[in-house]
N, C-alpha and C positions, 0 to 999 in steps of 0.2 A: 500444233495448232489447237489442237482439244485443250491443252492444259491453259492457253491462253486463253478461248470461252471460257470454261471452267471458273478459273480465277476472277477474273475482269468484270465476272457481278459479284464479285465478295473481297470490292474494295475498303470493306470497315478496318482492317489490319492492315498492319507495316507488313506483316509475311508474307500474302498474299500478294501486294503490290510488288516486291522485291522476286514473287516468284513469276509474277507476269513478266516483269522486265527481262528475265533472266531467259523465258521462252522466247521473246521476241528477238535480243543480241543472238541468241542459239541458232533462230532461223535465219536472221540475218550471216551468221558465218557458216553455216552451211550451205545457204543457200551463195555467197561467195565461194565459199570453194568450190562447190560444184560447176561455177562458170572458170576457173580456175583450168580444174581438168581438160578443156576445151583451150586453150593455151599453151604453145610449146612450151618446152621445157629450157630449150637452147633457142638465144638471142642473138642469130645472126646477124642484125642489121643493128649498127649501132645509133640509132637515131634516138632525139630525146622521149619517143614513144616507149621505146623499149625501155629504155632506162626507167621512168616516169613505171610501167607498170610491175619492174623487178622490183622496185623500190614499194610501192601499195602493195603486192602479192605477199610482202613479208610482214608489215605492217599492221595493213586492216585485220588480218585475224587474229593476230597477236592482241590485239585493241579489244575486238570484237569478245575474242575468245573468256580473257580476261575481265572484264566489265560481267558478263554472263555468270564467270565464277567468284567473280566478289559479290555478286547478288543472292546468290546462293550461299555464300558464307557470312553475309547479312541477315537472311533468313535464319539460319542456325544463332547466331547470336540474339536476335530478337526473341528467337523460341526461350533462350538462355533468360533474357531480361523478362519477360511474362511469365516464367516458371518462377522466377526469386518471387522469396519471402520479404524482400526490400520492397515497398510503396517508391523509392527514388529508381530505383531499376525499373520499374515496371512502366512508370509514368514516363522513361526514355522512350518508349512504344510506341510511336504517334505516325501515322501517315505522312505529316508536315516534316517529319523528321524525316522519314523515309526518301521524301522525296528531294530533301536535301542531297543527303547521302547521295543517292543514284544521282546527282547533276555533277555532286564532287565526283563520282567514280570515275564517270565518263571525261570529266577534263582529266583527273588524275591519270587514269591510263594513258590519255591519247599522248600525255605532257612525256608520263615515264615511257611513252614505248616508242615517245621521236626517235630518241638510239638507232633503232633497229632501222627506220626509215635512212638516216645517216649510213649508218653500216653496212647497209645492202648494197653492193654493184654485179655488174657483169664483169665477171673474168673469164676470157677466154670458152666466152658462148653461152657459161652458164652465169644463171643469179644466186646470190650467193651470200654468206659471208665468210670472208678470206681474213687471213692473216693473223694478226694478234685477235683482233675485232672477234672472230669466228669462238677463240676462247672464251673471250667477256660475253658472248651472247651463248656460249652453252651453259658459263654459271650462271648467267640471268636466267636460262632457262629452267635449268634445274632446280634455282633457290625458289626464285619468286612464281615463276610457272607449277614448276611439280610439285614441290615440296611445303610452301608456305597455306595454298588453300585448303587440300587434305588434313595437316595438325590442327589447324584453326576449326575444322569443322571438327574433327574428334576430342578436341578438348571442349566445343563447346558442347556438342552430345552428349560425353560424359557428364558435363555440370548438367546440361538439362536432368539427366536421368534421377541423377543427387537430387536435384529440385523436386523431380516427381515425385520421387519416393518418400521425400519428407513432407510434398503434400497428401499425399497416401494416409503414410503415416498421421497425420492432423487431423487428418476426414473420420479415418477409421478409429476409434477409439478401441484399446486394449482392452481383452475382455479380462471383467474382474469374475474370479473363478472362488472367491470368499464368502458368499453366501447360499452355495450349492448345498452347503451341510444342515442348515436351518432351511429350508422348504421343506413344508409336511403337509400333504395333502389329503 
């Protein structure tokens, strides 16, 4: 909550916006799971209620979760595009952009994580996913969940740092140490 005050008056940057957004999916998927908890586990009655929420339980946070950490990996890229010595990277930086981006995210996920709403039933009490399905959703998990937002943010941190340091470098001018010998006072 504080990081969304926080941000939410220091809409002039794409970063900030993209970090408001990313508080707000956050508490929205916490605050789903936590009503989550309060829901068996095992679906005894096989009515279309129960199906209907096996199917959102795997879903919405998958959606939620994701959305949250492309916005954050948005933010590291944007830091990327405001650290270049590129005038064409930097002018990418825009709010208007920003808020593109975040409208694509949100259908993009919701589009790639239909799957799992498909893939999800009850078998035998629990919800789940069975079979071959249960495979393709632990490599989804693993690729695109685990693996793809952590490299993406450490390769763009690494460029930020590069970027820093060569503007460091540009600010600071090398001291010339050539004319220590001739001062006579």
């Amino acid at each position: 909550m504080f990081v969304t005050i926080i941000f939410t008056r220091q809409h002039q940057n794409a970063c900030s916006l993209y970090l408001v957004i990313a508080a707000i999916f956050n508490t929205f998927y916490l605050a789903f799971n936590r009503v989550l908890q309060y829901f068996p586990f095992y679906y005894l009655d096989g009515t279309v209620r129960a199906f209907f929420l096996c199917k959102l339980r795997a879903y919405l946070p998958t959606v939620l979760g994701q959305v949250a950490k492309t916005m954050i990996v948005f933010a590291c890229i944007d830091r990327y595009m405001i650290t270049s010595n590129r005038a064409t990277f930097r002018g990418l930086s825009t709010t208007k952009r920003a808020k593109y981006l975040i409208a694509f995210s949100v259908i993009f996920w919701s589009l790639v994580s239909s799957h799992i709403a498909v893939g999800s039933t009850i078998n035998n009490g629990q919800c789940g996913q069975f079979g071959i399905y249960a495979t393709i959703y632990s490599i989804f998990t693993i690729i695109v969940i685990g693996s793809t937002p952590p490299i993406v943010m450490s390769v763009c941190g690494y460029l930020t740092y590069r970027n820093m340091r060569h503007i460091r470098v540009r600010i600071q001018p090398a001291v010339n140490n050539t004319n220590e010998g001739n001062v006579h006072i």
